[in-house]
C-alpha positions in Angstrom: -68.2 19.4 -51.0 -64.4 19.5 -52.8 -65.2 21.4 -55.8 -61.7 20.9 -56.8 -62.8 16.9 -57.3 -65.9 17.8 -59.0 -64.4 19.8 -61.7 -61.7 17.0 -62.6 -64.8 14.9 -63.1 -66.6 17.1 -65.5 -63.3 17.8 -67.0 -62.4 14.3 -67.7 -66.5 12.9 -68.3 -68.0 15.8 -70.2 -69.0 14.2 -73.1 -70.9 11.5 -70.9 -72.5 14.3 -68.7 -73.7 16.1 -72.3 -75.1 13.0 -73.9 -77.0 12.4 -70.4 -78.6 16.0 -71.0 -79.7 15.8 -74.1 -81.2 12.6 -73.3 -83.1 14.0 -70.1 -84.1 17.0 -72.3 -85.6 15.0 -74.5 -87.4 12.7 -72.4 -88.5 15.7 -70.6 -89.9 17.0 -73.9 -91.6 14.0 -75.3 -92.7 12.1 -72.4 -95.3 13.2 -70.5 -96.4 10.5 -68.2 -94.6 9.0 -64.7 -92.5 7.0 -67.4 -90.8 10.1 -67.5 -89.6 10.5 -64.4 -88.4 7.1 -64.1 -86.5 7.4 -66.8 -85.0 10.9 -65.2 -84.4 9.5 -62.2 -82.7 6.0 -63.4 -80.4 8.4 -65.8 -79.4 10.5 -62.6 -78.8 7.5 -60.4 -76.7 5.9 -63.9 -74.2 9.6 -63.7 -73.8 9.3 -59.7 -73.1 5.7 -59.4 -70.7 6.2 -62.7 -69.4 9.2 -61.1 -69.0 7.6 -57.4 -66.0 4.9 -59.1 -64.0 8.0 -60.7 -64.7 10.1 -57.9 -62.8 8.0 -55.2 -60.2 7.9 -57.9 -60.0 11.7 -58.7 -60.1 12.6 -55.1 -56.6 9.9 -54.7 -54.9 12.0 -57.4 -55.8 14.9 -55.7 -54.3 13.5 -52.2 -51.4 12.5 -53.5 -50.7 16.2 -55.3 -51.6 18.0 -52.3 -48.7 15.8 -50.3 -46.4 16.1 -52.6 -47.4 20.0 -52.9 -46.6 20.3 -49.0 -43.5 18.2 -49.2 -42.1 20.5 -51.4 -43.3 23.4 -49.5 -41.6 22.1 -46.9 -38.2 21.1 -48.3 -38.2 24.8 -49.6 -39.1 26.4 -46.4 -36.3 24.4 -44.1 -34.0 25.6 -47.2 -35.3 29.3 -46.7 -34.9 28.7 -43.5 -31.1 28.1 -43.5 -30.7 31.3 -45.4 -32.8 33.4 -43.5 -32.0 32.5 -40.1 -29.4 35.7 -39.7 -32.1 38.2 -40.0 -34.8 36.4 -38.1 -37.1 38.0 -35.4 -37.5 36.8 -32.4 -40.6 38.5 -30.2 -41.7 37.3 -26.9 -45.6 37.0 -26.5 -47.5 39.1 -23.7 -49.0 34.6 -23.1 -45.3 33.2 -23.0 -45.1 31.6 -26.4 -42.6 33.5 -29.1 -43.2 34.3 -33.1 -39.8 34.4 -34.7 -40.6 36.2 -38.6 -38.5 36.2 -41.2 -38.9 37.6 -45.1 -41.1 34.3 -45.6 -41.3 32.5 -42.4 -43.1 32.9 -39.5 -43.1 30.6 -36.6 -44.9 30.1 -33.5 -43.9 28.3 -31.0 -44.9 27.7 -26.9 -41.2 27.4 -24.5 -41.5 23.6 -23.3 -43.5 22.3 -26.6 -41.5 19.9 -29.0 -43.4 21.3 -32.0 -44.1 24.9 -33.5 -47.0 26.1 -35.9 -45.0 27.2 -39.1 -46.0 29.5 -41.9 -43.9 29.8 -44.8 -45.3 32.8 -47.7 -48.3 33.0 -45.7 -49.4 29.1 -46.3 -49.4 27.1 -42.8 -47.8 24.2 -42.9 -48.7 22.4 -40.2 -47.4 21.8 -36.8 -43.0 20.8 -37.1 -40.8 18.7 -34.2 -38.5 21.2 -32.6 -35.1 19.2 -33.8 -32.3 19.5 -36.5 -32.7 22.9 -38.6 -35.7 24.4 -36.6 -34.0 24.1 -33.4 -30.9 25.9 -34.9 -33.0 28.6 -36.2 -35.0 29.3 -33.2 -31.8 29.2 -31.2 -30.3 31.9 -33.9 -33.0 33.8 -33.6 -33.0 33.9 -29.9 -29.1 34.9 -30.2 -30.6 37.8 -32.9 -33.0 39.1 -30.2 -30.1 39.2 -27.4 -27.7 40.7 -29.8 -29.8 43.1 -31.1 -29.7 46.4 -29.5 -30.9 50.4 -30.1 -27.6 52.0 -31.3 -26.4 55.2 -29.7 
């Protein structure tokens, strides 16, 4: 259940939802026969099946902002990226893949794979191609690791 969804739809019908209470309050309160429930359940079906065309249409707006959200994300990681490729970490794992961290970044990647899990502020952003600005930056920060040594 996507409560995100659900509360744009009470947002955006609340006066609908209210008037529907009142009126199942007061058919609770003055009806006392199966008529009653009838009219309960018919109200109920009325909200989900009202609810069911602005659902599908909430949950597109919410698709769409969540892409864009993670397009941007990504556009500003491949930026940090760029800057922060100078100071990045490169480890070897004990399994043979590598985690290369940075101030904001951290990838994971497997040697051999053509893609690498990235994280960027601690929110994953999927799985990336191993081409362009992510192959420079592991490469840098394979050249880090070499260079890098325990001063004397």
């Amino acid at each position: 259940m996507d409560w995100q969804v659900w509360g744009e739809f009470f947002k955006q019908n609340w006066l609908i939802i209210l008037v529907a209470l009142i009126i199942l309050f007061l058919v609770i309160n003055l009806v006392k026969t199966v008529i009653k429930w009838l009219i309960v359940i018919i109200i109920a079906v009325a909200l989900f099946i009202y609810s069911g065309i602005s659902m599908d249409q909430i949950k597109d707006t919410v698709s769409g902002v969540t892409e864009q959200t993670i397009s941007a994300l990504q556009q500003e990681a491949t930026e940090v990226m760029k800057k922060e490729a100078a100071d990045a970490k490169f480890e070897k794992n004990q399994d043979g893949s590598y985690t290369i961290r940075t101030t904001n970044l951290q990838v994971l990647g497997t040697p051999g794979k053509n893609t690498v899990g990235v994280t960027f502020r601690g929110v994953s952003l999927g799985e990336w191609d191993v081409k362009g600005t992510m192959k420079s930056f592991i490469d840098e920060a394979k050249s880090n690791a070499g260079t890098s040594g325990n001063p004397s």
